[in-house]
C-alpha positions in Angstrom: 2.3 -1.6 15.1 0.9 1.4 13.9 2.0 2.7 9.7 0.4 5.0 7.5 1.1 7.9 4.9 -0.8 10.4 3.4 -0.2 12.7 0.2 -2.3 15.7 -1.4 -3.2 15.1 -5.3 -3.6 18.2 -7.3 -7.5 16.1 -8.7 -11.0 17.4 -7.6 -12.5 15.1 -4.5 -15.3 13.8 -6.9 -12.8 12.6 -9.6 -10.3 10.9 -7.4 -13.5 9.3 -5.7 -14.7 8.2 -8.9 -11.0 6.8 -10.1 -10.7 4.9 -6.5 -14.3 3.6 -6.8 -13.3 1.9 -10.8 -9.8 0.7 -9.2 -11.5 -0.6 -6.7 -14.1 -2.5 -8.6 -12.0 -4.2 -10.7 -8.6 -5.7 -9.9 -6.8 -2.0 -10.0 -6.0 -2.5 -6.3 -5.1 -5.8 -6.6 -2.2 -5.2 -8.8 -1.1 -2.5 -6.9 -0.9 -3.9 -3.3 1.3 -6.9 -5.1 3.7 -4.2 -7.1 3.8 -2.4 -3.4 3.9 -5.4 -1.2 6.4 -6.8 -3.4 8.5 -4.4 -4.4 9.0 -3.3 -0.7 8.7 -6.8 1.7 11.5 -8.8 0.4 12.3 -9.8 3.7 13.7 -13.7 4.1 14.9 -16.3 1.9 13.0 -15.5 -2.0 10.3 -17.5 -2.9 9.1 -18.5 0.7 6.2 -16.2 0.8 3.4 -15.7 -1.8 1.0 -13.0 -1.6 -2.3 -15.1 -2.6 -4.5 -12.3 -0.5 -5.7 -8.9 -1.0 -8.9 -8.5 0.4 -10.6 -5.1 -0.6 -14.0 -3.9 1.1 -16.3 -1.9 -1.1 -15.6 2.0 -1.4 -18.1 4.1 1.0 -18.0 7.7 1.0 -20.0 10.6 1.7 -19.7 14.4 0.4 -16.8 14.8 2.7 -14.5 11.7 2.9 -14.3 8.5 0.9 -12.7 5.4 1.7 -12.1 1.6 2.2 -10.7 -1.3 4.1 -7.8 -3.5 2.6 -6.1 -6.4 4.4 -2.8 -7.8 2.9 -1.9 -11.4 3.9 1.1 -13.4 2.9 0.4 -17.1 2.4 2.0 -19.9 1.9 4.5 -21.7 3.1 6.3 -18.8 4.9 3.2 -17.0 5.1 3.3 -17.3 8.9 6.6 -15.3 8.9 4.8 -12.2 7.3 2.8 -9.5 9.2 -0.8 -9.0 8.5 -2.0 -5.7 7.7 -5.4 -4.1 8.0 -5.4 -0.3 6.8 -7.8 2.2 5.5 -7.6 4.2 2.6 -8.9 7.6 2.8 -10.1 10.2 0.4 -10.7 14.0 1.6 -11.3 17.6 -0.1 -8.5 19.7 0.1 -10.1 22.7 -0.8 -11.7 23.1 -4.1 -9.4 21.5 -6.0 -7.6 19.1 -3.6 -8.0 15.7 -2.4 -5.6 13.8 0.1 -5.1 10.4 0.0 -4.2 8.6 3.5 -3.5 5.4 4.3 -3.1 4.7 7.7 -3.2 0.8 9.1 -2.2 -1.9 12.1 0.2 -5.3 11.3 1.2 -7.4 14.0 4.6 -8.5 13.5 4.9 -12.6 13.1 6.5 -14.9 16.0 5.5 -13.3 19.4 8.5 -11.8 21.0 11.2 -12.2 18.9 8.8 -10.7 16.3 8.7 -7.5 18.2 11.8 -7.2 18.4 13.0 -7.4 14.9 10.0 -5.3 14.1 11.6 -2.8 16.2 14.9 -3.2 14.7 13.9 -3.0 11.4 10.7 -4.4 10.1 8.3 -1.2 11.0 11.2 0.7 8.3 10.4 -1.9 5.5 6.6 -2.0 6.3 6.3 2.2 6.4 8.4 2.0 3.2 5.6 -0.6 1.6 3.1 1.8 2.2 4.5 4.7 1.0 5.1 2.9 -2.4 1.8 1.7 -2.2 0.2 5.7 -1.6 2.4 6.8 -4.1 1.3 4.1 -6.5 -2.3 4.6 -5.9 -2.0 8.6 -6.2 -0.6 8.0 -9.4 -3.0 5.9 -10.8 -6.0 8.2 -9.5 -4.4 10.9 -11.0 -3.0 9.7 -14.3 0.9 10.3 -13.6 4.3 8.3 -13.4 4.6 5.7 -10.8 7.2 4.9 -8.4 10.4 4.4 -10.7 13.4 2.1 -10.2 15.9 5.7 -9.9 15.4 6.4 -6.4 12.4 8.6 -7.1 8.8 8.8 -6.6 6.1 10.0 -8.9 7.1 13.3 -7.8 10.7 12.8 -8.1 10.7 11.9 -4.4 9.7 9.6 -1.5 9.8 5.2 -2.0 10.6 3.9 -5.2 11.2 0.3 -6.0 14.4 -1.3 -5.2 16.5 -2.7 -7.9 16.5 -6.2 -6.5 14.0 -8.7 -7.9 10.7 -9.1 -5.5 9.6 -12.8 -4.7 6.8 -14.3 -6.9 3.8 -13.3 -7.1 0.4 -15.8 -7.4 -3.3 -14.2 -7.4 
């Protein structure tokens, strides 16, 4: 199944390409898939998954786009039960003074069938909503503002924010 989201930060194209390329070096991304992932896939009796895997390619970009390749992967021992997701994060001028952000990626919904099904039912809503927190979460860190919030807003006072129920643990 296809997900993605996109927003417009109000930072230059070579800063917010510099900012991804630091939180991508170091474990800035890392942190955030797990807040997003978290926050957003409680799906399932807690504690049976554990994200252990966020794998991050290294930032490429040109004069007129940026980007990367992230794959999040539950593990464990209700890992299986999880979707996979491969997604690119995307960096583009919006005029002079402009950059969007866009992630847009592909999971395949766990146990065949049946899978599909609940995915249609309600799975694709929880894994859209996972990366909306995750664009918001990486727009705010690129440019220096609020993150999601627990009050039903976004950084913008919109969009995802993190449920108030407690998200399964997290191991690195």
């Amino acid at each position: 199944m296809f997900v993605g989201d996109e927003t417009r930060l109000d930072i230059s194209f070579a800063v917010a390409r510099e900012r991804l390329a630091r939180l991508s070096d170091g474990d800035g991304l890392l942190g955030t898939s797990e807040g997003a992932y978290t926050s957003m896939a409680r799906v399932g009796p807690a504690g049976v998954s554990k994200l252990v895997r966020v794998q991050v390619r290294e930032l490429s970009w040109t004069d007129r786009s940026a980007g990367l390749a992230i794959r999040w992967e539950a593990t464990g021992v209700g890992g299986g039960l999880f979707p996979v997701l491969d997604a690119d994060l995307r960096l583009a001028p919006d005029g002079d003074y402009g950059t969007v952000l866009t992630m847009t990626g592909v999971y395949r919904p766990p146990l065949g069938p049946l899978g599909e099904a609940l995915d249609r039912a309600l799975l694709h809503r929880i894994a859209g909503a996972t990366i909306r927190s995750f664009v918001a979460r990486v727009a705010a860190q690129l440019t220096g503002q609020p993150g999601p919030v627990a009050n039903g807003a976004g950084p913008n006072g919109t969009g995802p924010s993190v449920p108030p129920w407690s998200p399964p643990e997290v191991n690195a």
